[in-house]
Backbone as a ProteinNet text record, in pm:
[ID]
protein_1_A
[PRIMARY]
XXXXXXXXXXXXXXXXXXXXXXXXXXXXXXXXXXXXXXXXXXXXXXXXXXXXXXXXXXXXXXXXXXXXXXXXXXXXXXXXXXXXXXXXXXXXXXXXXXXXXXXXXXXXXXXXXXXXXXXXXXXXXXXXXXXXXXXXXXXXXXXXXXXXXXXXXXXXXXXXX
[TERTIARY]
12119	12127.2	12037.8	12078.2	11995.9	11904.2	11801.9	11660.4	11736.5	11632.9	11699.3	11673.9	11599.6	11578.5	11695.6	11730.3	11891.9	11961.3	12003.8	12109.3	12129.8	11987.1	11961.5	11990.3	11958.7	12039.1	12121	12202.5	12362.2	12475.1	12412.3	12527.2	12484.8	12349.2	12287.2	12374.6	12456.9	12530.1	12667.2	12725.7	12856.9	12942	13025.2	13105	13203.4	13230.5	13301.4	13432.5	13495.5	13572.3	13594.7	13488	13457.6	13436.7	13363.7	13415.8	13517.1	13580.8	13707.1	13824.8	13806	13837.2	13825.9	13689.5	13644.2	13670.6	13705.9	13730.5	13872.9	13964.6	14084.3	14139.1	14044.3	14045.8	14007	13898	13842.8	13958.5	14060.1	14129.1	14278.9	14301.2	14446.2	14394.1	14354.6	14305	14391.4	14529.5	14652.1	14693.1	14630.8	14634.9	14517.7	14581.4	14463	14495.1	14320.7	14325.3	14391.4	14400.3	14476	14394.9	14407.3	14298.5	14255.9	14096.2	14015.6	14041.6	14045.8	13950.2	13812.1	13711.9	13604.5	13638.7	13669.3	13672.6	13815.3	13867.4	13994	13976.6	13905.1	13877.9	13924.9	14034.7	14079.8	13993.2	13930.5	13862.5	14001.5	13973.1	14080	14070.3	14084.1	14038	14207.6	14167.1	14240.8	14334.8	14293.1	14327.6	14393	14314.2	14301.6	14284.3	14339.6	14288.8	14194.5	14113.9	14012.7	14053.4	14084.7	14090.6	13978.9	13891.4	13765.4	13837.4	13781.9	13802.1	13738.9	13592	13523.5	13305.9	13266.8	13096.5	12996.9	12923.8	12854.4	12706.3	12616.1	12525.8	12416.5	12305.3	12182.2	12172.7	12070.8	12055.1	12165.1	12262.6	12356.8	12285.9	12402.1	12340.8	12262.9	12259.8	12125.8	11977.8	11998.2	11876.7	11761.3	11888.1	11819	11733.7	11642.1	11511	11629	11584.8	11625.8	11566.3	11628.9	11587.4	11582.3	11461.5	11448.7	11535.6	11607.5	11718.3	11703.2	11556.3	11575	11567.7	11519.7	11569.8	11707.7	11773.8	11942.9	12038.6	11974.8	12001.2	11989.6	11885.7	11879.4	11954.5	11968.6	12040.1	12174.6	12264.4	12387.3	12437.8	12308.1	12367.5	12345.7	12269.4	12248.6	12408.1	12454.7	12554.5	12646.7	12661.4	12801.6	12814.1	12700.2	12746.2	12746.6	12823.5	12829.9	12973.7	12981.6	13113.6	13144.3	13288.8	13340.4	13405.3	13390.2	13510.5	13402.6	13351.6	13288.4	13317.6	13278.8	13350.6	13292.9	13372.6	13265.4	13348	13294.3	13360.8	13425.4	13504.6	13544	13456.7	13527.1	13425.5	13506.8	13470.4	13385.5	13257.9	13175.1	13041.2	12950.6	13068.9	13033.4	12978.7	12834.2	12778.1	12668	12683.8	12565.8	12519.8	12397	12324.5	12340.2	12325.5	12375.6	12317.8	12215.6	12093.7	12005.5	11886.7	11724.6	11635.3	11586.2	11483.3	11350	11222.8	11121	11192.5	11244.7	11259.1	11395.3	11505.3	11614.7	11682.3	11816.8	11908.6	12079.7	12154.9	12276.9	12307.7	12471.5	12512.7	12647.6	12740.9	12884.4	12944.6	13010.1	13006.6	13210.9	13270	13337.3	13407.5	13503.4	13589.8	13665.1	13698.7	13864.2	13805	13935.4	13922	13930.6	14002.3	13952.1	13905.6	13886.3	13793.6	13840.2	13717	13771.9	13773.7	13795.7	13741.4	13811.5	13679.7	13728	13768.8	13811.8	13848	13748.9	13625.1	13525.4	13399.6	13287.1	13159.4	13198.3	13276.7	13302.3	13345.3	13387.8	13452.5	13314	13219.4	13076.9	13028.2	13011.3	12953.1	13009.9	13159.8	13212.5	13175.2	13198.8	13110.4	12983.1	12870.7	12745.1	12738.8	12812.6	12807.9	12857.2	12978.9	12974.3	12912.1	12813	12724.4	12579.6	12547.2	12446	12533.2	12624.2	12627.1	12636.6	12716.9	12668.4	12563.2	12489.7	12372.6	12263.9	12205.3	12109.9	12033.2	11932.3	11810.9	11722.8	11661.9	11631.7	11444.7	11383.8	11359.8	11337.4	11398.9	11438.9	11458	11532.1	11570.3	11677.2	11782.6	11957.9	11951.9	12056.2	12061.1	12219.6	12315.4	12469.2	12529.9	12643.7	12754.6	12909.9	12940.2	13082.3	13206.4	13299.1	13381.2	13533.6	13613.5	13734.7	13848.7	13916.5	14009.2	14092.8	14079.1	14112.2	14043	13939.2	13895	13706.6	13689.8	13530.9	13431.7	13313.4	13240.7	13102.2	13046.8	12911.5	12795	12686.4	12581.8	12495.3	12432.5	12314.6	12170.6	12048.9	11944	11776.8	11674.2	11574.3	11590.3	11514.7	11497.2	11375.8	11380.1	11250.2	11296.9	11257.1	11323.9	11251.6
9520.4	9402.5	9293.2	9206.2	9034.7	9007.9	8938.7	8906.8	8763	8736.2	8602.8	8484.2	8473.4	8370.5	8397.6	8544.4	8529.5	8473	8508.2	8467.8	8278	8238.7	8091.8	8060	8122.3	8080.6	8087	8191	8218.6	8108	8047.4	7981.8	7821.4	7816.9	7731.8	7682.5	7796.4	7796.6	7845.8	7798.1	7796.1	7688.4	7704.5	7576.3	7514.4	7377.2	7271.9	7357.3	7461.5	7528.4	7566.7	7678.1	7745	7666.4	7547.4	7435.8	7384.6	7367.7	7304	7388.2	7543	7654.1	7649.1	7661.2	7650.8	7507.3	7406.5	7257	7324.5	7380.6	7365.3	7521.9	7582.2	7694.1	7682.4	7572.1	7487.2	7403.5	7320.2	7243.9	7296.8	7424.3	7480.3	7636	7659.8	7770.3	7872.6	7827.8	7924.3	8005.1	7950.9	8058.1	8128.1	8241.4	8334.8	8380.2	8399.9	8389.4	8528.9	8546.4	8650.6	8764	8867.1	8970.6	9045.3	9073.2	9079.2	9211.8	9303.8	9407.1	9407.1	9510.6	9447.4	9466	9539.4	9618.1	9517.1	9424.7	9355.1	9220.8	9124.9	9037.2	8906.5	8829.9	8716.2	8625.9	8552.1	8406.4	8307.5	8154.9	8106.5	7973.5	7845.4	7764.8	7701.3	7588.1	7477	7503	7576.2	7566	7731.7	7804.4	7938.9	8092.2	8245.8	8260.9	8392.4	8464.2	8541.8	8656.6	8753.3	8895.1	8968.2	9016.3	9146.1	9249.6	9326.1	9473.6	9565.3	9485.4	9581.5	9472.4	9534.6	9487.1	9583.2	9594.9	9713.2	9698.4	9710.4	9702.2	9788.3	9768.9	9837.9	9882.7	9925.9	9925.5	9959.7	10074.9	10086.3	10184.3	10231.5	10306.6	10298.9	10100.7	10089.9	10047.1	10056.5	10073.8	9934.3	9843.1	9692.7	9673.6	9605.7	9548	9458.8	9447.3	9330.6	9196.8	9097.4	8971.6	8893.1	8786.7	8711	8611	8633.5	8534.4	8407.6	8371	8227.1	8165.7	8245.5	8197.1	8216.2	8292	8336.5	8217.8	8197.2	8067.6	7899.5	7901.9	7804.6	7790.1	7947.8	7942	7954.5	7954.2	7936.4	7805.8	7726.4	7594.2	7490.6	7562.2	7522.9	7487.3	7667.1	7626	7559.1	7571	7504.9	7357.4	7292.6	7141	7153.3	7217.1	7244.3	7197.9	7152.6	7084.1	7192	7217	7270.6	7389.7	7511.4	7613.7	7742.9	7814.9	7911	8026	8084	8138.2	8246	8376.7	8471.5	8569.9	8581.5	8684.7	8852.9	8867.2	8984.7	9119.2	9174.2	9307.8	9435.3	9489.2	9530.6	9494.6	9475.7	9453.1	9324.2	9261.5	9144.2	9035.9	9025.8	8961	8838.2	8752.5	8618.6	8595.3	8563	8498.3	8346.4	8288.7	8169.9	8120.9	8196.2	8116.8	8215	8178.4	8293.3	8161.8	8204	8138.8	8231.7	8186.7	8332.9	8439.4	8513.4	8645.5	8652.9	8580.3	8592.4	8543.4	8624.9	8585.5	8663.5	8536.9	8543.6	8577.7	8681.9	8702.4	8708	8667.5	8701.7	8793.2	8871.1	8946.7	8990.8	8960	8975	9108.1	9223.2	9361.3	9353.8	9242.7	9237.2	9262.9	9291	9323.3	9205.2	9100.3	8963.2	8825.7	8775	8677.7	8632.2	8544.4	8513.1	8380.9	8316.6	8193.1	8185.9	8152.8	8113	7985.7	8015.9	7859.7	7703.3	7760	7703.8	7768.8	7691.5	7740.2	7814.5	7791.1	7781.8	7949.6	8000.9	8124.9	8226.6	8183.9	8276.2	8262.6	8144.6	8133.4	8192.6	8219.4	8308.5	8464	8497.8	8619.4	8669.3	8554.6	8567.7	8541.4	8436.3	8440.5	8553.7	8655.7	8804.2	8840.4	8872.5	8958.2	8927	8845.8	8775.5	8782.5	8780.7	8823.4	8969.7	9048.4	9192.2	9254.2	9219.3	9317.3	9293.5	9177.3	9135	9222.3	9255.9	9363.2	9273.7	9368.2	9350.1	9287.5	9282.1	9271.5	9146.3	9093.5	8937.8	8942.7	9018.5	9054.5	9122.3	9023.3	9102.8	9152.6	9257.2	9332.2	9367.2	9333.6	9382.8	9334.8	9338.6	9296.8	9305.6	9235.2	9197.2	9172.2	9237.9	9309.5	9232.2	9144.7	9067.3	9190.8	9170.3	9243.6	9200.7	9091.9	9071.8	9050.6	9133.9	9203	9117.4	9040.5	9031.8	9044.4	8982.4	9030.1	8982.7	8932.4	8876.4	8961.3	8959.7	9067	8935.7	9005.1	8896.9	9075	9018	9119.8	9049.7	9090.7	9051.5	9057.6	8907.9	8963.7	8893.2	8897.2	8814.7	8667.7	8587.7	8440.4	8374.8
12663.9	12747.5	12690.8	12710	12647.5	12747.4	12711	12769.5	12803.7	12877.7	12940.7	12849.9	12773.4	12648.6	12579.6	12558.4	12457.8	12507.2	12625.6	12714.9	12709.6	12698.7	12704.3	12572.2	12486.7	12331.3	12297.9	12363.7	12308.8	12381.1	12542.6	12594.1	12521.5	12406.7	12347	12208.1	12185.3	12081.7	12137.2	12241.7	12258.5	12171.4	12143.6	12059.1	12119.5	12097.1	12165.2	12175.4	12085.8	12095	12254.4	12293.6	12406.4	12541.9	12497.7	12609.2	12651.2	12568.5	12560.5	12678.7	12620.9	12690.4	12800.8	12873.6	12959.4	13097.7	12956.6	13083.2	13114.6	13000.4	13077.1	13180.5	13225.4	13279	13437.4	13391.6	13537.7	13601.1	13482.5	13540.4	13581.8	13523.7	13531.2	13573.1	13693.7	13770.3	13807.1	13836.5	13808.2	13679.8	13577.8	13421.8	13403.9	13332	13353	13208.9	13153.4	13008	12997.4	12850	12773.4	12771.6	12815.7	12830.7	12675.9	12643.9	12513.8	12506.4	12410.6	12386.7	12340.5	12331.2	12261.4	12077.4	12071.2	11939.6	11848.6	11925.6	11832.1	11958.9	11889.2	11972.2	11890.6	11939.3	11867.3	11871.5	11791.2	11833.9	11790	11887.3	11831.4	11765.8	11697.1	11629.7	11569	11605.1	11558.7	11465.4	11357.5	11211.3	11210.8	11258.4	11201.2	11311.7	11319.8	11394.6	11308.1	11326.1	11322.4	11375.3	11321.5	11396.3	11375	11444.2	11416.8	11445.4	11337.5	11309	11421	11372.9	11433.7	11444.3	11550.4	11572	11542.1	11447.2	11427.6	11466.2	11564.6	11610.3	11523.5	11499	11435.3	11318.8	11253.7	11122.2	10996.1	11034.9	10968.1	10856	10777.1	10627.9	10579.2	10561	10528.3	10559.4	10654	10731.9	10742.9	10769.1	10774.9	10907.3	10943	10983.7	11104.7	11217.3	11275.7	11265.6	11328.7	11264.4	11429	11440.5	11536.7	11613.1	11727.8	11739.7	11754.5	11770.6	11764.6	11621.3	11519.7	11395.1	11370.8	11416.8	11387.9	11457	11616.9	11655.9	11545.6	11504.3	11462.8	11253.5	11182.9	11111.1	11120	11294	11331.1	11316.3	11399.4	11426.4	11258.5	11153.4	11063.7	11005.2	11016	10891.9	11022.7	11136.4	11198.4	11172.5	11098.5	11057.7	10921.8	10809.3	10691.6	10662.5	10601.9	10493.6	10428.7	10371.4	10239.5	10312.2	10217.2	10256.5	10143.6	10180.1	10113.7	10070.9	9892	9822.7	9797.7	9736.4	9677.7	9596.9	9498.4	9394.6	9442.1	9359	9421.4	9478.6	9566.5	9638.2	9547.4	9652	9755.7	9774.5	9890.1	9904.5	9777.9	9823.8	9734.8	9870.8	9808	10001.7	9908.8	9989.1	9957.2	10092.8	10090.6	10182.2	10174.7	10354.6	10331.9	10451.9	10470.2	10554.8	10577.7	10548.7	10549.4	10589.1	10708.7	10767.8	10818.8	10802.1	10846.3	10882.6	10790	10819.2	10859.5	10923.5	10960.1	10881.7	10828.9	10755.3	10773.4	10751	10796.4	10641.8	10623.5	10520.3	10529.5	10427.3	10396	10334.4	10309.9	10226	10158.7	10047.5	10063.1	10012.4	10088.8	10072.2	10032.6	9959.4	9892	9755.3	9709.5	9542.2	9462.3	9495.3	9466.7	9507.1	9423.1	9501.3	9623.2	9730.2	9880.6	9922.5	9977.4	9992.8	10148.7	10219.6	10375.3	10413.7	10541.9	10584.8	10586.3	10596.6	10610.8	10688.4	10717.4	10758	10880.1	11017	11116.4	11130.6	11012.2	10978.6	11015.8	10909.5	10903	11042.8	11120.7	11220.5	11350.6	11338.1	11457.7	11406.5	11331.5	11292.9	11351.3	11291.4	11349.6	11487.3	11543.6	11714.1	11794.6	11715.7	11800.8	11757.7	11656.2	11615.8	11733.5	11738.9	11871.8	11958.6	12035.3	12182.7	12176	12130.6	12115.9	12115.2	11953.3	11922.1	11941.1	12022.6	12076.8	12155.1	12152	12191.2	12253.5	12368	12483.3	12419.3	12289.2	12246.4	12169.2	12194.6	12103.5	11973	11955	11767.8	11828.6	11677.9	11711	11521.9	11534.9	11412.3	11408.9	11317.8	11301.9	11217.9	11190.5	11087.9	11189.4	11175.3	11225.4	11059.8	11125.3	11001.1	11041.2	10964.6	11003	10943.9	10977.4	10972.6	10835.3	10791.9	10656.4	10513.5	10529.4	10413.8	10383.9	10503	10464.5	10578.5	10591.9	10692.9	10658.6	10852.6	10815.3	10856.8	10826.8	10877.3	10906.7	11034.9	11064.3	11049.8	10989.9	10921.8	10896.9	10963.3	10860.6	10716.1	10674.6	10495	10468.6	10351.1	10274.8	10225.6	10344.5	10243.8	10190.3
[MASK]
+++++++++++++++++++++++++++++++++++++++++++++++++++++++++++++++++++++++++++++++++++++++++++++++++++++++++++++++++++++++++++++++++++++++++++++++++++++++++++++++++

């Protein structure tokens, strides 16, 4: 469960997306959204849609460190004003970091056998935003990787930046 400071960061980093949602749910009260699973959760976006595979909460195989959410907060909203469309050589476990702030760092990583290139920043950052509403510890440090269903995936982790 989220501490109430998460809770205050995560609806801190809702996106105009989710508003948007939200005005027209307020204004058309007779529709009723499309029901989620957790484990295959569509996000949806203008351009593009996002299927997750899967949310993997805590250290994992390899036994990564959790990382502070208000730095994770503030390397979310970093990249969500980022230009371009971000790339990465072929995988498996082909991963770049693409924001490390004291100790918190967001990562990409791409599972395809060749190279990837996403839609843009907005891609990494729905990643990391289920990865923070999920794996968020009661603690104030979230730790996970969120896995797309088409072959890449972001980890939010302490590191050394």
């Amino acid at each position: 469960m989220r501490t109430t400071s998460a809770a205050l960061l995560w609806c801190a980093l809702a996106s105009s997306t989710t508003i948007a949602i939200q005005k027209h749910e307020l204004e058309n009260p007779a529709k009723k959204p499309l029901p989620a699973t957790e484990a295959n959760v569509l996000h949806r976006r203008r351009d593009r849609i996002i299927e997750w595979e899967r949310i993997d909460c805590g250290p994992g195989p390899n036994q990564w460190d959790p990382a502070d959410i208000e730095q994770i907060a503030m390397g979310i909203q970093h990249l969500s004003g980022l230009a371009g469309k971000p790339g990465n050589g072929p995988g498996p476990g082909n991963c770049g970091r693409v924001s490390c702030s004291w100790g918190a760092s967001i990562w990409w990583c791409n599972d395809n056998a060749t190279p990837y290139q996403l839609d843009g920043w907005e891609d990494i950052v729905e990643g990391a935003k289920r990865i923070f509403e999920k794996c968020t510890e009661a603690s104030s440090e979230v730790l996970g990787q969120a896995f797309a269903k088409d072959g890449w995936n972001v980890i939010i982790r302490h590191d050394t930046c």
